[in-house]
N, C-alpha and C positions, 0 to 999 in steps of 0.2 A: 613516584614520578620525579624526573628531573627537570629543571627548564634553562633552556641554552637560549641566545638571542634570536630574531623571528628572523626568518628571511622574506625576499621581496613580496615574493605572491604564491599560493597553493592553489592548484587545480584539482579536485576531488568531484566524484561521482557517484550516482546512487541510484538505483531503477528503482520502480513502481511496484506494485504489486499487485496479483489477484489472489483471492481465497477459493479457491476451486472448492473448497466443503468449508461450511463453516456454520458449524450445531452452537444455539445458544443458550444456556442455562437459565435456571430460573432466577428471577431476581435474588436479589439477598438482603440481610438489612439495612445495607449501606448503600442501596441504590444500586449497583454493579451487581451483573452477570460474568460469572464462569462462563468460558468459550473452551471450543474445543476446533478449531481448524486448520487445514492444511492451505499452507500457502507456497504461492510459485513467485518468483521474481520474474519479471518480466522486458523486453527493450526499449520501454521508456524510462526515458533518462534527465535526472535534474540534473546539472551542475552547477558546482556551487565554485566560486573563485575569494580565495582569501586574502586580505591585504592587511599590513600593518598599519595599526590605528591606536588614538588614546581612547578610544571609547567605542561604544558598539553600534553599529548601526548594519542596515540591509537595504537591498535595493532587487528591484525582479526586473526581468524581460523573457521573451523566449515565446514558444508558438502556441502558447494560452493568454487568455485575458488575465492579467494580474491586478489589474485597477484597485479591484477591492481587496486586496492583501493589506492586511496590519501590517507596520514595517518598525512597530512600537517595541517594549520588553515582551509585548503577548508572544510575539511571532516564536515560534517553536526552532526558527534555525536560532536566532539570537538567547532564547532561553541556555538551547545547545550548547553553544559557545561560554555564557556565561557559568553556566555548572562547569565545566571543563576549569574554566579559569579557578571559580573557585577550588574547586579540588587538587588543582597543580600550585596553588599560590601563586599563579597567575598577575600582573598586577596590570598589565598593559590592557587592549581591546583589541575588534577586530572590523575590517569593513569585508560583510560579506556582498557580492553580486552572485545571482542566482537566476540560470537559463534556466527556466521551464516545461517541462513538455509534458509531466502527467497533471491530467485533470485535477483543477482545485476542488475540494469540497466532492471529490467523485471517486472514492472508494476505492481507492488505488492507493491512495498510501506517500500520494506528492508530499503533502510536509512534516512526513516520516522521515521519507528519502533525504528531502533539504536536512531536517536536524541528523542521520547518520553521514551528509556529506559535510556538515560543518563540523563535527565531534572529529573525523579524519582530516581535516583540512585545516582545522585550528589546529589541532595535534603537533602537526607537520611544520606548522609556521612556528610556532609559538618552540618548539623544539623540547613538548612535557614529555616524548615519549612513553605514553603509557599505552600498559599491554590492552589487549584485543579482552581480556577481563573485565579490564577499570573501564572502557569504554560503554562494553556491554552494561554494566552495571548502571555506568551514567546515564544513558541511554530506555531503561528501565525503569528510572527515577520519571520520564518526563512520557512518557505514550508507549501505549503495549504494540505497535507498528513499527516501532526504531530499531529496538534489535535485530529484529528481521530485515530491514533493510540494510544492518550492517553487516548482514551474513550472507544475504541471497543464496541463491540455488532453489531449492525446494526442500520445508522445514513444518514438521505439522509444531503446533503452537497451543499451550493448553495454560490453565489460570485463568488471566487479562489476556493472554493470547502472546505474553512476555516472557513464557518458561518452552525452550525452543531444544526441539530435539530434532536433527538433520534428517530428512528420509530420503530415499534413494528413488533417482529419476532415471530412466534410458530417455538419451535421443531429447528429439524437441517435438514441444508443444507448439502449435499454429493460433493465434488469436485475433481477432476480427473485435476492433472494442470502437461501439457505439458511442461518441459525447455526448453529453447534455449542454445547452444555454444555459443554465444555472446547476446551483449546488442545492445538497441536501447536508442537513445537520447529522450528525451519526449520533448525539445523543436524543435528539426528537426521531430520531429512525428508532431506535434504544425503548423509548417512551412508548413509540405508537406498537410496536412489538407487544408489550406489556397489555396495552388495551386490546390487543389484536386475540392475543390467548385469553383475558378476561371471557373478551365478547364471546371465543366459541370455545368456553372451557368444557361446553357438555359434548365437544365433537372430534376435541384434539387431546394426546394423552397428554398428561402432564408433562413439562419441561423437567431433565433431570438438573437437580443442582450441579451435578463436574459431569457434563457430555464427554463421549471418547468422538474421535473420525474411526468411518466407518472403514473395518480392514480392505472394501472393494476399491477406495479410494486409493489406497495406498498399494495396493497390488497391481491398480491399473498405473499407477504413477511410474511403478518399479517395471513393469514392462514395457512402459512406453509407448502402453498402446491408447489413442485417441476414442475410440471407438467405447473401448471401455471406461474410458473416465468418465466420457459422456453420460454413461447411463449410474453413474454413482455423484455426479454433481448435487452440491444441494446447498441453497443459502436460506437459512432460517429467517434472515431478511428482507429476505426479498419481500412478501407478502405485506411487510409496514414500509418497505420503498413506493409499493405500488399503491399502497394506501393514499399514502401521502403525495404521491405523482402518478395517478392512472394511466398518463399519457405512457408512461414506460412498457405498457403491456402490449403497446402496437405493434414497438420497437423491436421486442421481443418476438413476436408472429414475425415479420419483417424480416426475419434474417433465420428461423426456421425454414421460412418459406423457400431461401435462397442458399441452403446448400449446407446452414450450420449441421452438426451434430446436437447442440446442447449449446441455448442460449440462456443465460441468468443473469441480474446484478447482480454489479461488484462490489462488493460489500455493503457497506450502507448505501450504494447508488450516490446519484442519479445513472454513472457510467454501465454500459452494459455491456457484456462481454459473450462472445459469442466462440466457442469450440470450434474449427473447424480440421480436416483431415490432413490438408498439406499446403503449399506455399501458393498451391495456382486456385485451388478453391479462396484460399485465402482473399489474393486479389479481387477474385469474380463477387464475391461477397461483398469486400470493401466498393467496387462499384456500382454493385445494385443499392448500397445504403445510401452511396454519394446521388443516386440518383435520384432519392428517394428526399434530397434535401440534408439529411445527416450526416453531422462532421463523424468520418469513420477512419478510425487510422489500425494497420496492422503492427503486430506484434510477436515475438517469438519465446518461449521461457523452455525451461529455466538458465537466466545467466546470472553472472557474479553481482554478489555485492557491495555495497559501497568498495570505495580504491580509489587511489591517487592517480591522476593522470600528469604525466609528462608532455609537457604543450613543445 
C-alpha cells in the first residue's frame, strides 16, 4: 500500500444481504460452526460518507432506528477503518456519517455493509490504494459478512461463511422483507440452534461438521428461475429465530398466505424475507403486510457490491 494526502470527502456504498440457503455445521471446539451458504446481495443500501479527521469517530441516520447503535471503537465501521489505517501506516483518522436502510441486528448483513463501505471509503480518502485483495483480507479479519458485502452479486460462502466463491445468477430475484421492532443476537440465535439439536437429537440427523449448499440451489440461481429457488430455500436457523421470537411464525403464514413462493428468516432474523415471482406480486405483498401493521419494504438481488459513489 501507498498513502497520498486525503481528500475532502468519500461517498461509498454497500447493500444488504440475504442467504437464500444457509446449512449450519456442527459446533466445534471453539464454539463456531462451519456454514455452508449462498448468499444474494440485495437493494438495500448503507451509505457511508468519509471525512478527514484526527481521530475516529461515527455517527447514523437514515430510514431505520439507530438510537441504539454503539458509535464507540466496538462499532464494526470504525473497527474497519481502524485495521485499514493500521495496515497502510495510516497515522491520521476518519469521521464516518452513515445513511441506514438495512435492518439493525436483522440478518441482513447492515453492519457488514457499513464496515465493507468504510474499508472503500477510507481507502479512497485516505489515498492507501490497496488492492481488492488486501481489503478482502482486512475485511475477513473482522466478520464473515464483510467480504461478501465487498463483492455482492450472488456468492455461495463456505468456512465462517468468509471463504467466497462467485456463483452465477440469470435476471432478478423479487423480495418482499418483513421488519422487526427489535433485533435478535446472531450469536444467542448460534446458542439456541445448539440446544435446538440437543433437544431433538433422536429426531434430526446429525449436523455435518463442513455442510455443502445443495446443487438445487444453485441451478435454480443459475436459471433464474424463482419458482425453483423457492422450493430448495432453506435456513437452518430459522427454527432458533422462531425459538427465540414465536411471533415470527405468523409473519411467515402472512405473506404465504398473500402470494409469496417461499417465505423464511433472514439469517439469524428477526427480518423475514419472503420470495416472491415479479415486481407487481411484489407490491401486492408489500401491501397486504402494511396492512397487516408490518414495516415491509421491497427489494431486488442480485446487485453490486460495495463501490464509490460520485455525488
Amino acid at each position: 500500500m501507498t498513502v497520498s494526502g486525503p481528500s475532502q470527502v468519500v461517498h461509498a456504498r454497500a447493500p444488504g444481504k440475504i442467504n437464500v440457503f444457509l446449512k449450519v455445521g456442527a459446533v466445534l471446539d471453539d464454539g463456531y460452526h462451519e456454514v455452508a451458504t449462498a448468499y444474494q446481495a440485495v437493494s438495500l443500501y448503507e451509505d457511508v460518507r468519509a471525512y478527514p479527521a484526527a481521530d475516529f469517530s461515527v455517527s447514523f441516520s437514515g430510514s431505520v432506528d439507530t438510537s441504539e447503535l454503539t458509535t464507540d471503537g466496538s462499532n464494526l465501521a470504525i473497527k474497519a477503518a481502524r485495521a485499514l489505517a493500521r495496515q497502510a501506516g495510516y497515522r491520521g483518522g476518519v469521521r464516518l456519517e452513515i445513511e441506514k436502510n438495512v435492518p439493525i441486528a436483522g440478518g441482513m448483513g447492515g453492519g457488514s455493509a457499513d464496515a465493507a463501505a468504510s474499508l472503500l471509503a477510507c481507502d479512497a480518502l485516505w489515498g492507501t490504494e490497496a488492492s481488492k485483495d488486501e481489503l478482502l483480507a482486512i475485511a475477513a479479519t473482522l466478520g464473515a459478512d464483510i467480504p461478501f458485502a465487498l463483492t455482492g452479486g450472488t456468492a455461495v460462502g463456505t468456512g465462517r461463511g468468509d471463504e467466497l466463491s462467485p456463483a452465477l445468477a440469470k435476471g432478478q430475484f423479487h423480495w418482499v422483507f418483513a421488519l422487526a421492532e427489535f433485533g435478535l443476537s446472531t450469536p444467542a440465535v448460534y446458542t439456541e440452534l445448539d440446544r435446538h439439536r440437543e433437544r431433538h437429537a433422536q429426531d434430526i440427523f446429525p449436523a455435518q461438521l463442513q455442510p455443502t449448499v445443495d446443487p438445487d440451489v444453485l441451478q435454480a440461481l443459475r436459471a433464474g428461475d424463482p419458482v425453483m429457488l423457492a422450493e430448495s430455500m432453506q435456513n437452518d436457523l430459522q427454527a432458533a429465530a422462531l425459538q427465540l421470537a414465536p411471533g415470527l411464525g405468523s409473519v411467515l403464514e402472512l405473506g404465504e398466505e398473500n402470494g409469496a413462493l417461499a417465505a423464511m428468516v433472514s439469517g439469524s432474523g428477526p427480518t423475514v424475507a419472503f420470495l416472491v415471482p415479479d415486481s407487481d406480486s411484489a407490491l401486492e405483498l408489500q401491501v397486504a403486510l402494511s396492512a397487516a401493521r408490518l414495516n415491509a419494504v421491497r427489494a431486488v438481488g442480485p446487485v453490486h457490491g460495495a463501490r464509490l459513489i460520485h455525488d
